[in-house]
KOLVO-251859 format. One record per atom (N, C-alpha, C): atom name; x, z, y. Coordinates in steps of 0.1 Angstrom, whole numbers. Layout:
+------+-------+-------+-------+
| atom |     x |     z |     y |
+------+-------+-------+-------+
|   CA |     X |     Z |     Y |
...
+------+-------+-------+-------+
***
This chain:
+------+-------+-------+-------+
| atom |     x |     z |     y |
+------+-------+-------+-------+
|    N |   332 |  -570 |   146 |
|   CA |   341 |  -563 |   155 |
|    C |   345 |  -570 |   167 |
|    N |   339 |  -585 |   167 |
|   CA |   345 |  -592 |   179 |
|    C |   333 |  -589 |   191 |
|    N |   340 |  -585 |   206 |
|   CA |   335 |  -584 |   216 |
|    C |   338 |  -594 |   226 |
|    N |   333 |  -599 |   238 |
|   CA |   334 |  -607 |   243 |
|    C |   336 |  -600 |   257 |
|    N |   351 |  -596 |   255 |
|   CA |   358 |  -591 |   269 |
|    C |   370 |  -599 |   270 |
|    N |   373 |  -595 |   286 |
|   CA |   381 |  -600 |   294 |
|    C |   400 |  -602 |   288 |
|    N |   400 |  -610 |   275 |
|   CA |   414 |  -607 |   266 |
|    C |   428 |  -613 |   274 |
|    N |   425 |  -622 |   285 |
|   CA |   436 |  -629 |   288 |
|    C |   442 |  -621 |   303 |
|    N |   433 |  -612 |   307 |
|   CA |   434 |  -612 |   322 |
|    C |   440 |  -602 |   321 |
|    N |   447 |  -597 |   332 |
|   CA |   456 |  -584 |   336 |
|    C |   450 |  -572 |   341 |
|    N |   454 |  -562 |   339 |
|   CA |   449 |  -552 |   347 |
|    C |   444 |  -552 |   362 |
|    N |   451 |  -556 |   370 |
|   CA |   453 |  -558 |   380 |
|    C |   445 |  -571 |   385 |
|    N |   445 |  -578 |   376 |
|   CA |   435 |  -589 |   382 |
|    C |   420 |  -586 |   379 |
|    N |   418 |  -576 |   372 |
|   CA |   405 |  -571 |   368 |
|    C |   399 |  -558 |   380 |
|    N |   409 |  -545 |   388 |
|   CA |   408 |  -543 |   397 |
|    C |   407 |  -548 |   409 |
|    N |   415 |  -562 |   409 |
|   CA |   411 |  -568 |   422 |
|    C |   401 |  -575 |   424 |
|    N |   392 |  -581 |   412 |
|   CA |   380 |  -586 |   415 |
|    C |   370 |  -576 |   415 |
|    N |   372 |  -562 |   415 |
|   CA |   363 |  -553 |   420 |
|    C |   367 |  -546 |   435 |
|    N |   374 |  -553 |   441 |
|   CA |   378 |  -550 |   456 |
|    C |   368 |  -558 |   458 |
|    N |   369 |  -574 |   453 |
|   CA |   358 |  -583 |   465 |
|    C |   346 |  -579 |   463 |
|    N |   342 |  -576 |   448 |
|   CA |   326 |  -574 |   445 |
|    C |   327 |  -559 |   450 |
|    N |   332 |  -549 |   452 |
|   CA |   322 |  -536 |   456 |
|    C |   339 |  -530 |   469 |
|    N |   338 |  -537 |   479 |
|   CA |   349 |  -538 |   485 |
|    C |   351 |  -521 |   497 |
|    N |   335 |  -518 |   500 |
|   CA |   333 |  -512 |   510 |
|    C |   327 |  -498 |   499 |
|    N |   325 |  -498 |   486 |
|   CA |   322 |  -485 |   475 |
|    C |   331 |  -478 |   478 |
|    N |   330 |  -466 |   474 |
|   CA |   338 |  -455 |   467 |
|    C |   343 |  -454 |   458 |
|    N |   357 |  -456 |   460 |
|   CA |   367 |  -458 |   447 |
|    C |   375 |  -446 |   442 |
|    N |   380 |  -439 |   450 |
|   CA |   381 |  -425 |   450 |
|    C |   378 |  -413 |   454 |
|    N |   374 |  -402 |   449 |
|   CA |   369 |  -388 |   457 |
|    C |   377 |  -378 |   453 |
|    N |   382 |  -369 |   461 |
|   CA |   389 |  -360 |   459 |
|    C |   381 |  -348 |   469 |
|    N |   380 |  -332 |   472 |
|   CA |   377 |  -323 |   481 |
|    C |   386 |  -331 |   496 |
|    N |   400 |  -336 |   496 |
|   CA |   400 |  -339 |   508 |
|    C |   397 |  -353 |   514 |
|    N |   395 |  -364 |   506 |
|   CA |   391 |  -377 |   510 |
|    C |   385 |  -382 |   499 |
|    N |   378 |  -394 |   508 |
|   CA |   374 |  -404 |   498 |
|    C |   379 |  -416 |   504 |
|    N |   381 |  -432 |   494 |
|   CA |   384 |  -440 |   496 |
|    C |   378 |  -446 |   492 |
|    N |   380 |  -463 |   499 |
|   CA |   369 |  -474 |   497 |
|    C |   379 |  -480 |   485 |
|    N |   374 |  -489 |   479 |
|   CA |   381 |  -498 |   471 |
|    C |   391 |  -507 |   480 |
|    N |   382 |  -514 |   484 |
|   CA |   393 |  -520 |   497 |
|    C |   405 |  -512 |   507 |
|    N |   402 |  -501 |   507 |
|   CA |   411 |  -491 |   512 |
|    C |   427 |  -493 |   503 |
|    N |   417 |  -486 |   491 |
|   CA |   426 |  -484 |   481 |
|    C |   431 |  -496 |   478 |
|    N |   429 |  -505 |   478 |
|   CA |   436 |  -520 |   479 |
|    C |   450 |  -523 |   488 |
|    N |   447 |  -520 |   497 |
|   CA |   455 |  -521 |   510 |
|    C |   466 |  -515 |   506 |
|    N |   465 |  -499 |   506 |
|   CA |   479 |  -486 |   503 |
|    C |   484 |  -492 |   491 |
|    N |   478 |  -497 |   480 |
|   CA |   487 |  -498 |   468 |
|    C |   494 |  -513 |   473 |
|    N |   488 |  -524 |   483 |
|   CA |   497 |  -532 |   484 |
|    C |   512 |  -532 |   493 |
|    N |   508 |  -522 |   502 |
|   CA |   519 |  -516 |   511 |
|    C |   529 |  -508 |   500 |
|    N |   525 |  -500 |   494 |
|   CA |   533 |  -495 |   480 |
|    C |   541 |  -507 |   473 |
|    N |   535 |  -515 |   469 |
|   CA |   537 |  -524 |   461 |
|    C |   552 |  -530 |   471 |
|    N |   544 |  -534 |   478 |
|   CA |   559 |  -542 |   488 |
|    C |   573 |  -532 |   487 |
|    N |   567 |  -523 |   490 |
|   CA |   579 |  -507 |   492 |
|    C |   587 |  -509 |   476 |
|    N |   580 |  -514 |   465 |
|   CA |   590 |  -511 |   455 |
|    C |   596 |  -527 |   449 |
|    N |   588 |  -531 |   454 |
|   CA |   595 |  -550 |   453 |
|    C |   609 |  -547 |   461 |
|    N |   609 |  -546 |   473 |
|   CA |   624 |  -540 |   480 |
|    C |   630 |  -532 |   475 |
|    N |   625 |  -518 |   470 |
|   CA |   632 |  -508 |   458 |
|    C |   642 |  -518 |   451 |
|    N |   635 |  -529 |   443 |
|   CA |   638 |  -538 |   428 |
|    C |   627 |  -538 |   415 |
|    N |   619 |  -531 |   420 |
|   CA |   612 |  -530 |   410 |
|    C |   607 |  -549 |   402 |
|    N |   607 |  -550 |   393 |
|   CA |   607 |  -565 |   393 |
|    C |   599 |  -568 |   378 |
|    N |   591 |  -577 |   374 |
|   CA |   582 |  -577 |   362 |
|    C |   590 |  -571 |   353 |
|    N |   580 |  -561 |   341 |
|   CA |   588 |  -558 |   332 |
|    C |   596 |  -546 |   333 |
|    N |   599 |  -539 |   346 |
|   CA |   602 |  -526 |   349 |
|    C |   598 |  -516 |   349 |
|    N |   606 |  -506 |   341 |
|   CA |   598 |  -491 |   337 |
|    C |   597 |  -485 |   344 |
|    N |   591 |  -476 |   351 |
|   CA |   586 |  -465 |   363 |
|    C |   581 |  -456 |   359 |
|    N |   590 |  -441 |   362 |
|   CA |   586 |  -431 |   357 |
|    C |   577 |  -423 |   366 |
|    N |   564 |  -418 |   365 |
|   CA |   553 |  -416 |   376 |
|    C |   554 |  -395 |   375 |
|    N |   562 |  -394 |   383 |
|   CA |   560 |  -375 |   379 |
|    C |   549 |  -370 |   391 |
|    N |   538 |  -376 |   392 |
|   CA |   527 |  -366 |   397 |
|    C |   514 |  -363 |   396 |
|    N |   509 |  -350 |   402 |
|   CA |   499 |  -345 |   402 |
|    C |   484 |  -356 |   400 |
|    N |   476 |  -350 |   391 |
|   CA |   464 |  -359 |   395 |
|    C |   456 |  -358 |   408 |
|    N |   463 |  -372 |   413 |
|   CA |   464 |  -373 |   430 |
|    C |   449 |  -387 |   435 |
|    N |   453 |  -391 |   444 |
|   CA |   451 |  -403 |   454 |
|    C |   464 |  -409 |   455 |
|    N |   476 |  -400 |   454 |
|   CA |   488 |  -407 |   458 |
|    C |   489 |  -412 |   442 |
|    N |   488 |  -405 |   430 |
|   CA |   491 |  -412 |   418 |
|    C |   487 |  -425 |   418 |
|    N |   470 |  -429 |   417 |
|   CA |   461 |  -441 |   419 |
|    C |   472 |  -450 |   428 |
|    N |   476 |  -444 |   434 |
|   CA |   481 |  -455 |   446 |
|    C |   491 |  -464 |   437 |
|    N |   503 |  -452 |   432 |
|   CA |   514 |  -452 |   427 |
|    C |   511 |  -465 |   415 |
|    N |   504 |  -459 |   401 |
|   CA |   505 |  -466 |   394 |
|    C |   500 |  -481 |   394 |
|    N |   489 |  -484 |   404 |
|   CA |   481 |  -497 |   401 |
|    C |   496 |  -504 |   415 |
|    N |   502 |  -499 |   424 |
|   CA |   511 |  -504 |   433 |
|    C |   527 |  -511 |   419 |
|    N |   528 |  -503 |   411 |
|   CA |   537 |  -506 |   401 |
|    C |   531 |  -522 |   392 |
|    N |   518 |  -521 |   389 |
|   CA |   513 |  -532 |   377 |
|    C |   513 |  -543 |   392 |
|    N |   513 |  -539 |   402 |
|   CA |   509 |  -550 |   413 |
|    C |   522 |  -563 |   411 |
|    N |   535 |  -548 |   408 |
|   CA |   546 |  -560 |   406 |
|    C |   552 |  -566 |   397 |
|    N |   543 |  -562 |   385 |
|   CA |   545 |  -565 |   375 |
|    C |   555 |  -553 |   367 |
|    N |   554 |  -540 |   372 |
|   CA |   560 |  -531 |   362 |
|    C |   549 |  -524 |   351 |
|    N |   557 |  -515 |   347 |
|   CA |   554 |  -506 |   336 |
|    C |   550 |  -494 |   341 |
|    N |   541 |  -487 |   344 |
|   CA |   542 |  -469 |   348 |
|    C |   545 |  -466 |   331 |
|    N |   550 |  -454 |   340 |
|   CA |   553 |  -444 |   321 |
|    C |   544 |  -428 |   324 |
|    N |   539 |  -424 |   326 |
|   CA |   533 |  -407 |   331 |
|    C |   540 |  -396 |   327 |
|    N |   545 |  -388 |   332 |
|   CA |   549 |  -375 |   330 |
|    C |   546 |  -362 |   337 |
|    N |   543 |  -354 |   328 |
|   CA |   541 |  -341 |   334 |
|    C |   552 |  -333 |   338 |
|    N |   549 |  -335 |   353 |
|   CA |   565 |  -329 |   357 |
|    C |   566 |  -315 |   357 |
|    N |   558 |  -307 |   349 |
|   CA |   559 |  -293 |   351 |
|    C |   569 |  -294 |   333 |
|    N |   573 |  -304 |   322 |
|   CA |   581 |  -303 |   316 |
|    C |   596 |  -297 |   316 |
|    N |   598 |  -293 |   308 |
|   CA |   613 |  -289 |   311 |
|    C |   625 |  -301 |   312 |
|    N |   633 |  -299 |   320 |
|   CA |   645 |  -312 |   326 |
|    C |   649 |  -318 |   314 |
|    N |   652 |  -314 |   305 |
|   CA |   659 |  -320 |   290 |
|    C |   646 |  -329 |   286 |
|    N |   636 |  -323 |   287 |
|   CA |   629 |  -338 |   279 |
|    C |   626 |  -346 |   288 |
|    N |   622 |  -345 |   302 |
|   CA |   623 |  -354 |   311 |
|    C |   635 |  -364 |   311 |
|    N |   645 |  -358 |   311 |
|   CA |   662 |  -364 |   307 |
|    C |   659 |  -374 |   297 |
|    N |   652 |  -370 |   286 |
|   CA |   654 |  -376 |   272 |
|    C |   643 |  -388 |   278 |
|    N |   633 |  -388 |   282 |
|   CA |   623 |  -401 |   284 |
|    C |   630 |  -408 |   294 |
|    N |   639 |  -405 |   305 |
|   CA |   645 |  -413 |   311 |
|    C |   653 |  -423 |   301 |
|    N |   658 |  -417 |   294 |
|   CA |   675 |  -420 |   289 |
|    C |   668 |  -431 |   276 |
|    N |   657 |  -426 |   272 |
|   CA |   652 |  -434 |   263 |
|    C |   645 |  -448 |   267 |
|    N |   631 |  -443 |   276 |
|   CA |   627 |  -459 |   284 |
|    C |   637 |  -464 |   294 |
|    N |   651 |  -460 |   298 |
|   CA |   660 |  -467 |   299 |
|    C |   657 |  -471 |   319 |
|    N |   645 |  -460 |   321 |
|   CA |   642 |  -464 |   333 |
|    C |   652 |  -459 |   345 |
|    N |   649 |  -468 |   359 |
|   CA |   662 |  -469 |   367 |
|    C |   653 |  -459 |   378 |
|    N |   638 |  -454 |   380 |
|   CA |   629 |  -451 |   392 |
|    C |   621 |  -439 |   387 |
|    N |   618 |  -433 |   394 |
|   CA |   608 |  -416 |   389 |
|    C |   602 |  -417 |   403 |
|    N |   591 |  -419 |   407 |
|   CA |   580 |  -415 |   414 |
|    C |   576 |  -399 |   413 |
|    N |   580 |  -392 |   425 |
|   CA |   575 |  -377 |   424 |
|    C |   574 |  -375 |   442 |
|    N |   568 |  -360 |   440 |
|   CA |   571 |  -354 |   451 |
|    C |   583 |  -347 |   453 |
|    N |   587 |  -341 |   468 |
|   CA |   598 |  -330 |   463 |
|    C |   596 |  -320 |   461 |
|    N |   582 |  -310 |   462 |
|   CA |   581 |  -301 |   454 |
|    C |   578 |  -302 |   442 |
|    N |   577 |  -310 |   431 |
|   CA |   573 |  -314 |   420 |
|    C |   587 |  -314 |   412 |
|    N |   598 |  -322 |   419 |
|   CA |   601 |  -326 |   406 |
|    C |   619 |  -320 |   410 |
|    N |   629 |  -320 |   397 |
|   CA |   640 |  -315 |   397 |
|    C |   646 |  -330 |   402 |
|    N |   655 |  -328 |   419 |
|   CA |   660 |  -339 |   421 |
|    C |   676 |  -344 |   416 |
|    N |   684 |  -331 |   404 |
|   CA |   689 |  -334 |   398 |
|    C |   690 |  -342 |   385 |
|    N |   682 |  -351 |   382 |
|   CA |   678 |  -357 |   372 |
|    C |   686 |  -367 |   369 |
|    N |   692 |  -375 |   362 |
|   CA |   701 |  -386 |   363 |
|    C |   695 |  -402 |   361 |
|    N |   683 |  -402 |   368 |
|   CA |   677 |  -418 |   368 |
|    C |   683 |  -420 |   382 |
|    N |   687 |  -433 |   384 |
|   CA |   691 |  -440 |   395 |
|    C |   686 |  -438 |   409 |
|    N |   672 |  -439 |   405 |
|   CA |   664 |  -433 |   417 |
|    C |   652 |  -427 |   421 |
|    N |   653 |  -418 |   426 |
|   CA |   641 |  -410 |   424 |
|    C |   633 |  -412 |   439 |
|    N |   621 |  -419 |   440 |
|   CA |   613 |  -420 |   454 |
|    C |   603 |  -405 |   453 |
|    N |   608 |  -402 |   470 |
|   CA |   601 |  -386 |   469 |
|    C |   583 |  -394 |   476 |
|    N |   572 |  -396 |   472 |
|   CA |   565 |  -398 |   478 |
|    C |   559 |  -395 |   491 |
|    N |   558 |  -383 |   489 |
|   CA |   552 |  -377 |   503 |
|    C |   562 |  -375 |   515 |
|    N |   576 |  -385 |   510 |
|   CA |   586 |  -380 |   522 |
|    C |   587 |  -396 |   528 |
|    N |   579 |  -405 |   523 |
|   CA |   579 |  -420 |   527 |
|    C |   571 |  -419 |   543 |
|    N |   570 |  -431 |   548 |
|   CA |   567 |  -437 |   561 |
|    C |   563 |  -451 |   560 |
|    N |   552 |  -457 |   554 |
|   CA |   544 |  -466 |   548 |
|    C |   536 |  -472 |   555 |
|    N |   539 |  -481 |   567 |
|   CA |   526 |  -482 |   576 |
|    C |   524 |  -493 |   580 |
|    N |   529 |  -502 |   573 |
|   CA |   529 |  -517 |   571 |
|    C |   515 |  -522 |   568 |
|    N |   508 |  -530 |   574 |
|   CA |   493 |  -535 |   569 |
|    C |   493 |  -549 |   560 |
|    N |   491 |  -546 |   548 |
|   CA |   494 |  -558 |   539 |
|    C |   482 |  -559 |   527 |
|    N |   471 |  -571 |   532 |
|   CA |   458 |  -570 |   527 |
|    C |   467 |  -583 |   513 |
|    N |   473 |  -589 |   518 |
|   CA |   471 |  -602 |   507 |
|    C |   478 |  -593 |   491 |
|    N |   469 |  -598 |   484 |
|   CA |   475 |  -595 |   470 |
|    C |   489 |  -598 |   462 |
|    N |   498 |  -597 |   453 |
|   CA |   509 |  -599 |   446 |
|    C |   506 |  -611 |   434 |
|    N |   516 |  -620 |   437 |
|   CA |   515 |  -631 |   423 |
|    C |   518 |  -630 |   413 |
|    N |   514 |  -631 |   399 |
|   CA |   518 |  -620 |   390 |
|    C |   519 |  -630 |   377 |
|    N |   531 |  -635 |   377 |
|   CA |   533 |  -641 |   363 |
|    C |   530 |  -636 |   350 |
|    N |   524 |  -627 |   342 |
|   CA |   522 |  -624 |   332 |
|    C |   517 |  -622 |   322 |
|    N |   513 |  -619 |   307 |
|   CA |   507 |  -622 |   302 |
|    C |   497 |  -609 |   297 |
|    N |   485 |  -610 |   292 |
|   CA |   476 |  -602 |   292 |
|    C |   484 |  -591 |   280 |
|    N |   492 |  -598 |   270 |
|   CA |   498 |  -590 |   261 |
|    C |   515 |  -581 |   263 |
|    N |   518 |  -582 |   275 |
|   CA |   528 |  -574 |   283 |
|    C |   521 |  -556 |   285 |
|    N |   529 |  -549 |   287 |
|   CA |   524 |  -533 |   288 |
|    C |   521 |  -530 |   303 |
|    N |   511 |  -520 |   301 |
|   CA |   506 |  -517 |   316 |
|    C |   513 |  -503 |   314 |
|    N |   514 |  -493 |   306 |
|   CA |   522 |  -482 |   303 |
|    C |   524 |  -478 |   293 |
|    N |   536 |  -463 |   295 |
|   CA |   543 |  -464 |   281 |
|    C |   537 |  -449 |   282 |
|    N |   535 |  -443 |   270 |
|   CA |   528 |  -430 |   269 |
|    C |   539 |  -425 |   255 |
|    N |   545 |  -411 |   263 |
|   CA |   551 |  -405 |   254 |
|    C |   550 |  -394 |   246 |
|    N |   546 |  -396 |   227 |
|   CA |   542 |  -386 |   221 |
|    C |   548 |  -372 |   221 |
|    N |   535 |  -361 |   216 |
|   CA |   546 |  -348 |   219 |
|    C |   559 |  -347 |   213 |
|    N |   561 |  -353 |   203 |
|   CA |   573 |  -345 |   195 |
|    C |   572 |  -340 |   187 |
|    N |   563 |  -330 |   185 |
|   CA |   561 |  -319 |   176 |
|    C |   567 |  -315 |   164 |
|    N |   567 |  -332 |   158 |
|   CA |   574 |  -332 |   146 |
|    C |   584 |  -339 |   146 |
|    N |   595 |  -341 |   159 |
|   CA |   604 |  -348 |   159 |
|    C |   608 |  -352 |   176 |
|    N |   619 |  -365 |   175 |
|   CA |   623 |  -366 |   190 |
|    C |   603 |  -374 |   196 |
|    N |   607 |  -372 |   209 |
|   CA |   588 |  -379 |   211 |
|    C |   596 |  -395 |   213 |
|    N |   586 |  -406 |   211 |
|   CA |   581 |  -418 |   210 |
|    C |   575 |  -423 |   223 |
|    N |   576 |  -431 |   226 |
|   CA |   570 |  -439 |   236 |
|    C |   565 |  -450 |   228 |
|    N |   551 |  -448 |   232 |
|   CA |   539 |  -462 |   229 |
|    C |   535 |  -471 |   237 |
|    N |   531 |  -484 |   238 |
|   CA |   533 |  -488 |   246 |
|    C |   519 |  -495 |   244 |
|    N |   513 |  -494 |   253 |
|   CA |   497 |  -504 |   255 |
|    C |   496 |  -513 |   267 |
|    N |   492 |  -525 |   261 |
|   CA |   489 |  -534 |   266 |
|    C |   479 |  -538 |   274 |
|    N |   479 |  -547 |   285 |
|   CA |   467 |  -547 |   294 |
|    C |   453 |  -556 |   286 |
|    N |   459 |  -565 |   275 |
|   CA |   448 |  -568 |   264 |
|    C |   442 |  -555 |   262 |
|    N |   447 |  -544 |   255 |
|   CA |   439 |  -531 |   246 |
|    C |   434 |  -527 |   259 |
|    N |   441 |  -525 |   269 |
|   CA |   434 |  -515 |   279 |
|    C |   420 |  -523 |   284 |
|    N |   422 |  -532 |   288 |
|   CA |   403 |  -539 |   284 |
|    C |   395 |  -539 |   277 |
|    N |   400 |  -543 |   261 |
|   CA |   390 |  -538 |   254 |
|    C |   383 |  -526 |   252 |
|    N |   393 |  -513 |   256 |
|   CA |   387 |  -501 |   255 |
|    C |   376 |  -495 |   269 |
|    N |   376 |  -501 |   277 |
|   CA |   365 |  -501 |   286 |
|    C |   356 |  -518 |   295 |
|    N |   360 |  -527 |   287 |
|   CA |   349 |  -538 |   296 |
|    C |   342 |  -539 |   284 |
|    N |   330 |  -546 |   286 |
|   CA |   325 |  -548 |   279 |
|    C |   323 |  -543 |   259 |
|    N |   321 |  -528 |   264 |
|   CA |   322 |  -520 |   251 |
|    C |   309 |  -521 |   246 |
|    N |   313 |  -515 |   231 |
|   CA |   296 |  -513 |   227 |
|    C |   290 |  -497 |   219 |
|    N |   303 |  -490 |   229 |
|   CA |   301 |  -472 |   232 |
|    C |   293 |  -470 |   247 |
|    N |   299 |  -476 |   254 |
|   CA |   292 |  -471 |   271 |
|    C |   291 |  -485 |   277 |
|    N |   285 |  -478 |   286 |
|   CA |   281 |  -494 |   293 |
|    C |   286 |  -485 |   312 |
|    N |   295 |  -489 |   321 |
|   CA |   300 |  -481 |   330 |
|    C |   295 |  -488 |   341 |
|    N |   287 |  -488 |   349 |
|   CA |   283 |  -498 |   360 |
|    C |   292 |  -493 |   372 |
|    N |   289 |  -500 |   388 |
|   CA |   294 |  -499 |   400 |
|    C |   288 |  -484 |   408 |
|    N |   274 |  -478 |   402 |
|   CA |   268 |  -470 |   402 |
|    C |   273 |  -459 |   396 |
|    N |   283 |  -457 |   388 |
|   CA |   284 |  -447 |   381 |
|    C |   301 |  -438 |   387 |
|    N |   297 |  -423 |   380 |
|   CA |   311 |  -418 |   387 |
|    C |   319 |  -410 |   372 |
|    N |   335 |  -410 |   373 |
|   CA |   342 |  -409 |   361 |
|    C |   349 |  -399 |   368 |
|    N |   350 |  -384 |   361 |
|   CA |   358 |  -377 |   365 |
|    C |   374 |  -378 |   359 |
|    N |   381 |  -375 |   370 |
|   CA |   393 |  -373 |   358 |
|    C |   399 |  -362 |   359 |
|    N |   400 |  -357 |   345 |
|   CA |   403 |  -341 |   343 |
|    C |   417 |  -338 |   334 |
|    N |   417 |  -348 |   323 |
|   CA |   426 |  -356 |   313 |
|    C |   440 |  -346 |   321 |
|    N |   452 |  -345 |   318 |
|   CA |   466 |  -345 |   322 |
|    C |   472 |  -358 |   318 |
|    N |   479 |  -362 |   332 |
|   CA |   481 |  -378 |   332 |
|    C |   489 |  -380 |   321 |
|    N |   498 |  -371 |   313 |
|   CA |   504 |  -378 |   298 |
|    C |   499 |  -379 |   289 |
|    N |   484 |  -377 |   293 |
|   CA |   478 |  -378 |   276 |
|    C |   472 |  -391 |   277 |
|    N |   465 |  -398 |   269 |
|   CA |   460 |  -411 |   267 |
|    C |   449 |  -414 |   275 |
|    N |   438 |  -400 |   271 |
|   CA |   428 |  -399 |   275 |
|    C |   426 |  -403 |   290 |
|    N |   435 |  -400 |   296 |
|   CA |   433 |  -400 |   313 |
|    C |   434 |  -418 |   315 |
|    N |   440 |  -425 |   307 |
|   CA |   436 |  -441 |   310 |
|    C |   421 |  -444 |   311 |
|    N |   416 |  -437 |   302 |
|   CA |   404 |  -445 |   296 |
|    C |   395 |  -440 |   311 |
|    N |   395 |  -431 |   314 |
|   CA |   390 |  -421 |   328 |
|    C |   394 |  -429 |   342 |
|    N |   405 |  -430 |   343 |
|   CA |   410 |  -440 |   350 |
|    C |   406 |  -461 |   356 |
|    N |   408 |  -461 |   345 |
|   CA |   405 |  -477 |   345 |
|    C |   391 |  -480 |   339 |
|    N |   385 |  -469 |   338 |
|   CA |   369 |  -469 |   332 |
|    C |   367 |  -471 |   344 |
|    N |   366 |  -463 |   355 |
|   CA |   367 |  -464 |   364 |
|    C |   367 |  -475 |   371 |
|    N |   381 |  -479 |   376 |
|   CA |   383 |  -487 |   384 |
|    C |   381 |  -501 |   383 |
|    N |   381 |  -504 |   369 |
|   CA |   377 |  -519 |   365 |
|    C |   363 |  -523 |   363 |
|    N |   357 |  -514 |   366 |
|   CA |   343 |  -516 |   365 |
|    C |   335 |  -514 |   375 |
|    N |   340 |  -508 |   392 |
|   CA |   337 |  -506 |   402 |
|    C |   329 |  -491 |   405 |
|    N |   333 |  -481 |   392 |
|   CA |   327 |  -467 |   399 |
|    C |   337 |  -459 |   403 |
|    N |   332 |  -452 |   404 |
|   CA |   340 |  -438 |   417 |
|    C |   345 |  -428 |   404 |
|    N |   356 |  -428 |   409 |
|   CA |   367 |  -416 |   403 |
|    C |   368 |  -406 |   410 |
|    N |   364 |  -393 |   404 |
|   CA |   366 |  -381 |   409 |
|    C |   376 |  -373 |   406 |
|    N |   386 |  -369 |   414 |
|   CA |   395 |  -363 |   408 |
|    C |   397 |  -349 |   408 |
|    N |   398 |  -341 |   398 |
|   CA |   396 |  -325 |   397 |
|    C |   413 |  -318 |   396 |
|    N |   411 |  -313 |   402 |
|   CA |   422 |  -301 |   404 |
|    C |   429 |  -293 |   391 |
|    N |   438 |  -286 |   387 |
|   CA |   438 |  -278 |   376 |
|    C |   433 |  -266 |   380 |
|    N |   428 |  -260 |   387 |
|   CA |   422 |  -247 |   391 |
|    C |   405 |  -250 |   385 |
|    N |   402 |  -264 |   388 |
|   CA |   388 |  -263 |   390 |
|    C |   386 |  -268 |   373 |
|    N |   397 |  -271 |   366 |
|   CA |   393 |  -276 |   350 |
|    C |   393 |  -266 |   344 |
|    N |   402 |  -254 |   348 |
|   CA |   400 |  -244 |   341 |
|    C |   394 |  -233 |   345 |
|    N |   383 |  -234 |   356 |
|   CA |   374 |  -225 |   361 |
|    C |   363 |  -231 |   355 |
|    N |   351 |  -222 |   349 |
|   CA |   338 |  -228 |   345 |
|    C |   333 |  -230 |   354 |
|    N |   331 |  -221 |   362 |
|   CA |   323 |  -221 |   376 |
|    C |   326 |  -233 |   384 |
|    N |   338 |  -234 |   390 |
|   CA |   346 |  -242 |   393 |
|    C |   343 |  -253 |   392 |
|    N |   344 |  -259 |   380 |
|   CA |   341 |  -275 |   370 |
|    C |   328 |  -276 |   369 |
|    N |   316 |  -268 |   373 |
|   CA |   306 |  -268 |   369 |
|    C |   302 |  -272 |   383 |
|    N |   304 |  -265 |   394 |
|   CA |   300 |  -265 |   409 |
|    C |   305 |  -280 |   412 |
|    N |   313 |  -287 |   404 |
|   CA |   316 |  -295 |   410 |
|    C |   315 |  -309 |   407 |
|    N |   312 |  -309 |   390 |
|   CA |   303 |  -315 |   385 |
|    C |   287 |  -323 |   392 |
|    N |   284 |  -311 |   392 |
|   CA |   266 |  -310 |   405 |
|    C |   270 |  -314 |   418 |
|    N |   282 |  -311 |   426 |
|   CA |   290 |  -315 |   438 |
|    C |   285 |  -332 |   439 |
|    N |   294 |  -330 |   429 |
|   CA |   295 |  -348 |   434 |
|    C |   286 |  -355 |   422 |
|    N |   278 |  -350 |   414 |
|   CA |   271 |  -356 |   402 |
|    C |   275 |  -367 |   395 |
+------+-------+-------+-------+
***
């Protein structure tokens, strides 16, 4: 069962050595842009700076309410930059259980848009993303005291059979489930759609398959997951 992956290193130190090795690739595709790795490098450290001032500080939970975006990517790898936690939620949830995940991971921050999310919510503070002004140029990276066995996110079960749970995975597990596997092998060449809804699990593996291994993330719409036609045209789109 033993593999010989990356067990001590952080998430984030594993993205950043795929800025220098594939710096000028395609890290993200969406119908309205695409982004270089290095691009994408830059925004999430300008992000990053923006929530170091917030307070955000190692060890802090951050509740992420949005769409599968460019701004998400930004959001969550800008949080591990400073050593926080993202938590995912689907903000099309009803306010009470959103309430209940705040009140339970105890977090002080919700990342949303303002059409997205109820700005009556009682976390401390809610950053509206798309209402920011970000234009700070900040290439150098974040110093990150921490240990590979600290959480990169907390993922909350449905409930179904009870109050839901927060799980928490580590940037150890999240390695082993995409470097060096001996299910797929993901090169710099290759493209990973993500279709997943950002509270389910699935969408990590889609994600950081992705980005830690230097291919291009394609991100699909909810119109185009639940159109065949749609998901199919777009599939062959971008192959």
């Amino acid at each position: 069962t033993y593999k010989n992956f990356p067990k001590d290193s952080l998430v984030t130190t594993l993205f950043e050595e795929q800025v220098l090795l594939n710096k000028n690739n395609i890290a993200l595709i969406s119908d309205n842009c695409k982004i270089t790795y290095k691009d994408l490098n830059q925004k999430a450290n300008v992000f990053a700076d923006f929530l170091l001032k917030k307070g955000v500080n190692p060890g802090e939970k951050v509740i992420v309410g949005l769409d599968r975006s460019y701004d998400y990517i930004v959001a969550i790898i800008a949080i591990l930059k400073v050593g926080g936690i993202y938590i995912p939620i689907n903000h099309n949830l009803p306010s009470e259980r959103i309430e209940l995940i705040i009140k339970d991971s105890q977090s002080k921050i919700l990342i949303s848009k303002s059409t997205l999310i109820n700005s009556q919510l009682s976390v401390e503070h809610i950053v509206l993303y798309d209402t920011l002004s970000l234009k700070e140029d900040i290439s150098n990276n974040f110093n990150k005291q921490q240990s590979s066995l600290d959480p990169v996110y907390i993922i909350y079960t449905s409930g179904s059979t009870g109050v839901p749970k927060g799980v928490s995975v580590s940037h150890r597990a999240v390695n082993r489930t995409i470097r060096n596997t001996n299910y797929i092998n993901i090169t710099s060449q290759d493209r990973i759609s993500l279709v997943c809804d950002l509270s389910f699990d699935v969408s990590m593996f889609e994600i950081w398959g992705a980005l830690l291994n230097g291919a291009a993330l394609v991100i699909f719409t909810k119109d185009e997951i639940i159109d065949y036609y749609k998901l199919s045209s777009k599939l062959a789109k971008y192959r």
